[in-house]
Structure formats: C-alpha cells, structure tokens
C-alpha positions in Angstrom: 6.9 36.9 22.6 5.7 33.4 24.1 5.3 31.0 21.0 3.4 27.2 21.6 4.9 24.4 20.0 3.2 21.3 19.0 3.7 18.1 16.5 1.7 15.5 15.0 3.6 12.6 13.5 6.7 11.2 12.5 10.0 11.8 14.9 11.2 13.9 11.9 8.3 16.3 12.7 9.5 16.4 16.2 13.2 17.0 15.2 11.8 20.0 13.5 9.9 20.9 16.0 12.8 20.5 18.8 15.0 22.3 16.3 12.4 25.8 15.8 11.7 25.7 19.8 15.9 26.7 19.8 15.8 29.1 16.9 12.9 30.8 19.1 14.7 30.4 22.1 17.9 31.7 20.6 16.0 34.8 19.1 14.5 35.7 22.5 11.3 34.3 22.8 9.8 32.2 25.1 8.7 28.9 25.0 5.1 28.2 27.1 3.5 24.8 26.6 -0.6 25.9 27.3 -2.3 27.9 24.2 -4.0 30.1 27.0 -0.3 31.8 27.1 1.0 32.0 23.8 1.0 35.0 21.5 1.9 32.6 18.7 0.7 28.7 18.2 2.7 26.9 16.1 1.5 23.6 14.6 3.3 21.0 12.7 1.1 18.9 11.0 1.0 15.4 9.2 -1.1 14.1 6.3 -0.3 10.3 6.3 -3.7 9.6 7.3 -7.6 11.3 6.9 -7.0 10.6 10.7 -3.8 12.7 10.6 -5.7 15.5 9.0 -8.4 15.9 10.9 -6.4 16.0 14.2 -4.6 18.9 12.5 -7.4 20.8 11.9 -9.0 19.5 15.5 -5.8 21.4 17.4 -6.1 24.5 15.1 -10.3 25.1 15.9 -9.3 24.1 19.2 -6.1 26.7 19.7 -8.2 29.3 18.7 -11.0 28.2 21.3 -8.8 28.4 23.8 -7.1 31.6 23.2 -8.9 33.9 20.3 -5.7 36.5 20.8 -3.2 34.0 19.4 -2.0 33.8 16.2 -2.2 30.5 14.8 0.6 29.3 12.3 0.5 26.2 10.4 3.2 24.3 8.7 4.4 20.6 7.7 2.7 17.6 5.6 -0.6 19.0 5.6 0.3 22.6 4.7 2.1 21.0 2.4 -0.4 19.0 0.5 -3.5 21.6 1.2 -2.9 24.6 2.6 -6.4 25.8 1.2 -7.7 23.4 3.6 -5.9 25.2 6.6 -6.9 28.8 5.4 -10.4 28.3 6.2 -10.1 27.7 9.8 -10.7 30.7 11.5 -7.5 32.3 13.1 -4.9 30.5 10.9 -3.1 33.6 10.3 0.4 31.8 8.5 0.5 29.1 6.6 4.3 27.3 5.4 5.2 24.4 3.4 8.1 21.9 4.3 10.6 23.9 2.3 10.2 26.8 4.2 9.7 25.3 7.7 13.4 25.5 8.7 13.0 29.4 7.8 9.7 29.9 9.6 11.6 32.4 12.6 13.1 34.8 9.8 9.1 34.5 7.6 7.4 35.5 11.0 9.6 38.0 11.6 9.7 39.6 7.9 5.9 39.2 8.3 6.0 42.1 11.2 4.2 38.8 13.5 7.0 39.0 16.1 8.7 41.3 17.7 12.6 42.8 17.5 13.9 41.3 20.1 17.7 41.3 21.2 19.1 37.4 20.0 20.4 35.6 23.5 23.9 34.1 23.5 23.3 30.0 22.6 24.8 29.3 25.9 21.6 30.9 27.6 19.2 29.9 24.5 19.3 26.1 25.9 19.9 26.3 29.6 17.7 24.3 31.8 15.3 23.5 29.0 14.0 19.9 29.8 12.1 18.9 26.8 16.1 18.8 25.2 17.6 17.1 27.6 15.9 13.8 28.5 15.8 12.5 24.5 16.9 14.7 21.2 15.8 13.9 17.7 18.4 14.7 15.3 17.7 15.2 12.0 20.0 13.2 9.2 17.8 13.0 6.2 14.6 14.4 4.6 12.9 13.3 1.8 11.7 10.1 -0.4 11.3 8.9 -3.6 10.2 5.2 -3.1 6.5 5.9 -4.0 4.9 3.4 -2.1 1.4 2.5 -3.5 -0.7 3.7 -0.6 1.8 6.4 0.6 1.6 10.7 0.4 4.9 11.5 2.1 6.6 11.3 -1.2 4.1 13.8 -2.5 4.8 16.0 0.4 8.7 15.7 0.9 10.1 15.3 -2.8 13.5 16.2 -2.5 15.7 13.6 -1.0 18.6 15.2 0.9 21.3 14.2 3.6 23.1 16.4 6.1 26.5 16.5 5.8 28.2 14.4 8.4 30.3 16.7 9.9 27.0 18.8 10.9 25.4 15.5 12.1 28.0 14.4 14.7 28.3 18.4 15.6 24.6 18.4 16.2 24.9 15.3 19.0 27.6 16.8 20.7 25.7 19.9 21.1 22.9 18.3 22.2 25.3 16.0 24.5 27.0 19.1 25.7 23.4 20.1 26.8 22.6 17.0 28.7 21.1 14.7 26.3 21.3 11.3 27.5 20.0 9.7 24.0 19.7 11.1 20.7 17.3 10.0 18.2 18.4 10.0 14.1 15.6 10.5 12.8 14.3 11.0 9.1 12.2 10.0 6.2 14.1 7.1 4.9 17.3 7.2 7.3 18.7 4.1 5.3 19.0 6.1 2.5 21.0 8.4 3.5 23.8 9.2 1.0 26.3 12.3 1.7 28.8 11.9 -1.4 29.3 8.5 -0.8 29.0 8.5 2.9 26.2 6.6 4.0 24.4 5.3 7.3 26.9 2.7 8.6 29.9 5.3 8.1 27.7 8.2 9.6 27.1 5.8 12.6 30.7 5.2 13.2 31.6 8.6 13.0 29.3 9.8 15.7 29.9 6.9 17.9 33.6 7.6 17.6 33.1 11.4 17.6 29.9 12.7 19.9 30.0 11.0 23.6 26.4 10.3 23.2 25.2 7.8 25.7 22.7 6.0 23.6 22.0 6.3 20.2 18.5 5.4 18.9 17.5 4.8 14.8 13.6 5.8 14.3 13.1 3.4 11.3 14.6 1.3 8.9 13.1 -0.7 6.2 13.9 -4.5 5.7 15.9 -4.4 2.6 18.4 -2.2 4.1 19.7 -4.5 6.9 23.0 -5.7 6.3 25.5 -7.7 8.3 27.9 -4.8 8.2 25.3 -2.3 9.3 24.5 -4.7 12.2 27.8 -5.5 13.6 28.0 -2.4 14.4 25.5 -2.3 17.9 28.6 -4.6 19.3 28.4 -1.0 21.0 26.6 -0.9 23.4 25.4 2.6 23.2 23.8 2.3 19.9 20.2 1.2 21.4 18.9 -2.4 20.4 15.7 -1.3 19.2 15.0 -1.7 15.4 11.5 -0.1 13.9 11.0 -2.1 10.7 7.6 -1.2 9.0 6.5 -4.8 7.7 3.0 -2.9 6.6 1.7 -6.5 5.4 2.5 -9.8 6.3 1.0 -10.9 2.6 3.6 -11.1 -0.4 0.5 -10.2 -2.8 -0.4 -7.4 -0.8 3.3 -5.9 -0.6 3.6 -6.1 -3.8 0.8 -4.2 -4.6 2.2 -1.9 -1.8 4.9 -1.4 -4.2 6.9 -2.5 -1.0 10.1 -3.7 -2.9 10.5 -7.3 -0.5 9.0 -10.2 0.5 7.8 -11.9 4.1 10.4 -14.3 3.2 12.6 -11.3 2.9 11.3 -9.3 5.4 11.8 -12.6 7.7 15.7 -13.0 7.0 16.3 -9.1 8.2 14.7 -9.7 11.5 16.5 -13.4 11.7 19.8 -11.2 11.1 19.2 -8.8 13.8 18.2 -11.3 16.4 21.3 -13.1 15.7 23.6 -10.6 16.0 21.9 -8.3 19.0 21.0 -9.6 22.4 17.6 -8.6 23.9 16.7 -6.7 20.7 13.4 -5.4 20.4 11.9 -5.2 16.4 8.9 -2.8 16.3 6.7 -2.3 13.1 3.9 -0.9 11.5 0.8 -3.2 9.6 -2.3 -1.3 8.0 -5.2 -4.0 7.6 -7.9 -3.6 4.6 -5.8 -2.3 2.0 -7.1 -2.5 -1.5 -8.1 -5.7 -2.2 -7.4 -7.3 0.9 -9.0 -10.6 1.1 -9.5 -12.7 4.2 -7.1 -14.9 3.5 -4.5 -12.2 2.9 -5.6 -10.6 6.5 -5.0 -14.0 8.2 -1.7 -14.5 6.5 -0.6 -11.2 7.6 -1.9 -11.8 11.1 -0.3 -15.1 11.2 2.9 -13.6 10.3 2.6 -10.7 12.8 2.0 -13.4 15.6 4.9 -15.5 14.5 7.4 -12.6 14.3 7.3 -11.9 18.3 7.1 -8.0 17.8 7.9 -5.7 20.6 5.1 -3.3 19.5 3.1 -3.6 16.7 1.3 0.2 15.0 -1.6 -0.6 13.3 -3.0 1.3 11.0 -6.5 1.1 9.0 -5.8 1.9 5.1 -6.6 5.8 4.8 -7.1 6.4 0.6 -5.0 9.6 -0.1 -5.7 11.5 -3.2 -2.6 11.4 -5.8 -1.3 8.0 -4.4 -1.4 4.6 -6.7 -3.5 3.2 -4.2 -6.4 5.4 -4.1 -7.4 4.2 -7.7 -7.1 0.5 -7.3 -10.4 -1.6 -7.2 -11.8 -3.6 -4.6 -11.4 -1.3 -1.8 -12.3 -2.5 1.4 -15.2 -1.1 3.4 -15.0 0.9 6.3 -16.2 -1.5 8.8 -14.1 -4.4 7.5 -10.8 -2.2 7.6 -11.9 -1.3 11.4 -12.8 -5.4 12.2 -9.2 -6.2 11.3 -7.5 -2.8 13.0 -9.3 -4.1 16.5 -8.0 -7.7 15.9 -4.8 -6.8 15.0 -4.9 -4.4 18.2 -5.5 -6.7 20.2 -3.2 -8.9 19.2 -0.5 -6.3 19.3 -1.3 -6.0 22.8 -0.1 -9.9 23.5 2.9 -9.8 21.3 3.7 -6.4 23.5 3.4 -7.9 27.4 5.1 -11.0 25.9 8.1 -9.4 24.9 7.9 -7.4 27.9 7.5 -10.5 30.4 10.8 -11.9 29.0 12.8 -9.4 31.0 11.0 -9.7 33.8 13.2 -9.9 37.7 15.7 -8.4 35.2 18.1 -5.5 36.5 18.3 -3.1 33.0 19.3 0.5 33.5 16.4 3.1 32.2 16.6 6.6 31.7 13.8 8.5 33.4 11.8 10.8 31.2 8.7 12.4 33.4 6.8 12.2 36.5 2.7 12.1 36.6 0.9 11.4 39.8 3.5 10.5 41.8 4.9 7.6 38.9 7.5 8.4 36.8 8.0 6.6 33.2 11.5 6.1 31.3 12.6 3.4 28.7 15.3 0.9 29.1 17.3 0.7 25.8 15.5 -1.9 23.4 12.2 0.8 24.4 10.6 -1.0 27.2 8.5 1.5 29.2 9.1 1.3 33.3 7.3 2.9 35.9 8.6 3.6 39.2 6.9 5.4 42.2 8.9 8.1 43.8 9.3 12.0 45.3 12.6 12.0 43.8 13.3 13.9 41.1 14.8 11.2 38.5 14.3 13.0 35.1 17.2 12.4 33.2 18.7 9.9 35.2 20.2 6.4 33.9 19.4 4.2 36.9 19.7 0.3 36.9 15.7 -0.8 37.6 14.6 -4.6 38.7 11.4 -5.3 36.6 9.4 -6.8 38.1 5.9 -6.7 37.3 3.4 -6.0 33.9 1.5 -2.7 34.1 -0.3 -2.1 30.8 1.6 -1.0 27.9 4.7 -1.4 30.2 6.3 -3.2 33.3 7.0 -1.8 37.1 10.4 -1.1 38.0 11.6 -1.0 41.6 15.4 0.5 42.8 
C-alpha cells in the first residue's frame, strides 16, 4: 500500500516519524509524499499550542479534501490529550496515543487496514531513500516529569524513559551505514537521560567513539544542565556547535512562575560557559511573550535580555493556555492582542539578532552539507545551523562542500564554491 507521512512539532515527532516511514518500508509499503497518492495518511500531531492543534485538525480536513479514498490515521500529542477531538473529523478512521505509536504498523495491520504483504530484506527497506540520508533524528529519550507551569507535554508524555546505549550508538551506525552525514539526538528532555547510571555525556562519548557519524547535532538542552564536563566534550569537532537552550523568559519573576527551576543570572552563566569553551557556537532558544501576569516591565526585561544574549535564532512563541497545566488557572492573564504586540516585537527583533550572528561569518570558507534544491537554489546548513544558499544544476544533496559566505539573503546567507 502507499502510506503519507507527515509531522507537526518537536524533532522527537520527526524521529518517530523517520522511524514508522522504515517499519513501512521494511513491511513492503511504499512511501509517497502527495495525499492525492496514498491509501493511508498518517499524521503525527502536537498539542503544545491551540496553534499546534488546529494545524492538526487543518491537515486532517484537508487530507481528506484532497483524497476522500484515503484512510486517515491520527497519532501523537494531540491524540494523546483528545482523541475525541480527532474522531469527529470526517475520514479519521484510526486514532493512537503516544504509547502505541511505535506499534502503529502491527495496529494497522491487526486492524485488516493494510495489506499482507511479503516483509523486504532491510538492506532493500532503506536504499536510495533521501529523506534518511541528508539528516537523521535519533531518538534517545522520551518523556518528562518537570511540570512546567505553562506546559502539556508532561501531560502527554508521562513516562520518562532512555534507550539503552548500546541501541543508541547501533541506531547511528545504521543510519551512517545508510548515508547519513549528521544525526540528530533528539528527545523530550535529552539532558535527562539516565540509562542505569549512564547519562548524556557518557552516551556522547560512546557514539563519538563508536558510530563514524560525521556530525552529531543535540536538539535541546535546558540551562541548568550545562556542565564543564558536558562541554569539553565538542573539543570534537564532529559534535556540531549549535546549542538550543529554551530561555522562555528573560524575567526571573516570570520563570519562576514558569516553574522554570533557574534564573537569567543562571541562565546567563550556561551560555558564558559554552561560548568559552566552543568557537563560533551558535545558542538558539525559545521566548513566549504575555504569559500570566506579564507586565510591561517584565516584557522589556525579557526583551532586553534577549537583545543582550546575541541569539543565533530566537522562537517566539505567544502564551497558548492549555487545559490541565498550572498556568491556565493563574490570574492576570494577558489579552490576546497584547500577547500578539509583544510576539511581533520580539519577531522582529529575532530577525536582527539572526542576520547579526549570521554577518559575523561572513567572506568565511565553512563546509555545509547540502540538503535540497528548489528553483534552481539549493539550501544546506554549516555546522553551528547557518542556512546557505548556493545556485547550481549540480546535484549537491548530501554533500559536505567547503562554501565562501558571502552575502545576507533572508533568514540565511549566499554561499558561493
């Protein structure tokens, strides 16, 4: 059968996504990436947001627009947390929750949705299949019980659990073995993870030492889990110097009714660290303006904050009240327009902060690794997650090619070879 794939998200989503597109492959089916061909759509969603929601339920309606013949199956955060929501939308057939997503292939399939098909060798389940090649997220952890304030993840992925590192480093040589250029760890809180005493730093080393792996890219850390040992570590230069650190408020009265366990001084003295220690680094992060409460004051403190730490890229997000978190019952909650005001200043401050960073490496020869070509202009990422363009007829995609910046071009710079 031809099954449809897509992801709303975290980069855990998409390592769950990237790892049912093999379990499909491996089983037989094909993988098609227009609704108009698929027998089966496959969605995974994310509540984090009303924003996330709604696009969930947008690409559902919208599946079965396009293609009234498909069956429509929905899993992830927003199964998860509402799965009565999903059952009303007309041609949502299957609906699974976040325990049973790894198991989705063998549900379908007991269901009498997919066909008996002969399983393909793995060798042949992966060949020539770009979407693994270029980048792989590999998951190494699931799950949190920190209980931010204004957070539903929690809610919706309970049970903290880490892989075992042996399957870890197994998984990046597999995905090596298929071409990967850089793999991705990815998870809820990847700085928790905790295999029977072996945690992130030790798992680090032992793929480094064990995997090949050209470069090695952490989705997100939090500030309180940076560590001089932990940082020592990108001495090698494969593990990428990009750090995502969500600061989420650059108030200390508005993390702590975050509930987000540190300071800005705090916060502060983590990035300090890391640009110490790792050359060109970039430091991401995340900022939600009009939380509960949120007085001007505390918006301008966080904005000064955000200004003064020199982000790479800054997500902002407005405050989104979710049902069952602390947050949703505390007073003062900002209005609508208010929370959008700040989103579009922050916004476009993020935008400086970005072609700031950016302009620092320009007439700079850095290798990227080219990803796709659109219109004639392909797009890759150097390793602290600078976005190039380059104009060519060659086919680069996965290539590691040194690139002279040279020139801004929106959210990214021209590179020329």
């Amino acid at each position: 059968m031809k099954i449809a794939l897509d992801t709303l998200g975290c980069k855990l989503n998409q390592a769950e996504t990237d790892s049912l597109a093999r379990q499909f492959v491996k089983a037989g089916h094909t993988l098609v990436s227009s609704v108009d061909e698929a027998d089966i759509y496959v969605l995974n969603t994310c509540t984090v947001t009303n924003s996330a929601d709604a696009k969930s339920r947008h690409l559902l309606r919208q599946a079965h627009r396009q293609n009234a013949r498909t069956l429509l199956v929905a899993t992830g955060c927003y199964a998860q947390r509402a799965p009565q929501d999903l059952t009303r939308i007309e041609g949502v057939c299957f609906i699974t929750d976040n325990a049973e997503k790894s198991h989705l292939l063998r549900l379908l399939e007991e269901s009498g949705c997919l066909d008996s098909l002969t399983s393909l060798p793995e060798s042949c389940a992966t060949k020539d299949k770009p979407a693994f090649r270029t980048r792989a997220f590999v998951e190494i952890q699931d799950g949190c019980t920190k209980f931010c304030s204004y957070c539903i993840v929690p809610l919706v992925r309970k049970r903290e659990t880490s892989l075992p590192p042996d399957q870890v480093i197994a998984e990046v040589r597999q995905r090596v073995a298929e071409g990967v250029r850089e793999v991705v760890l990815t998870g809820t809180e990847i700085g928790s993870y905790d295999h029977e005493g072996v945690f992130l730093e030790s798992l680090l080393e032992g793929i480094l030492a064990g995997s090949g792996v050209t470069r090695l890219r952490l989705s997100s850390l939090q500030p309180q889990e940076i560590s001089p040992g932990l940082i020592r570590l990108w001495s090698d230069g494969r593990l990428c110097p990009h750090f995502h650190l969500s600061l989420q408020s650059g108030s200390d009265s508005v993390l702590r009714r975050m509930k987000r366990g540190y300071s800005v001084k705090e916060y502060q003295a983590a990035v300090s660290l890391i640009r110490d220690r790792v050359p060109d680094v970039a430091i991401t992060t995340d900022i939600i303006s009009g939380f509960p409460g949120e007085t001007a004051a505390e918006f301008e403190a966080s904005y000064e904050a955000c200004r003064q730490m020199g982000f790479a890229r800054i997500h902002v997000f407005p405050y989104s009240t979710r049902q069952g978190t602390a947050a949703a019952d505390l007073p003062d909650q900002v209005e609508p327009g208010t929370r959008k005001r700040r989103s579009l200043n922050l916004l476009a401050l993020a935008k400086e902060c970005a072609v700031d960073f950016n302009r620092q490496f320009l007439e700079r020869i850095v290798p990227v690794l080219w990803e796709q070509q659109s219109g004639g202009i392909w797009s890759g990422h150097t390793a602290n997650y600078i976005k190039v363009y380059h104009r060519s007829d060659e086919n680069l995609t996965n290539q590691l090619l040194p690139v002279k910046l040279f020139k801004i071009r929106g959210d990214g710079v021209w590179g020329e070879r």
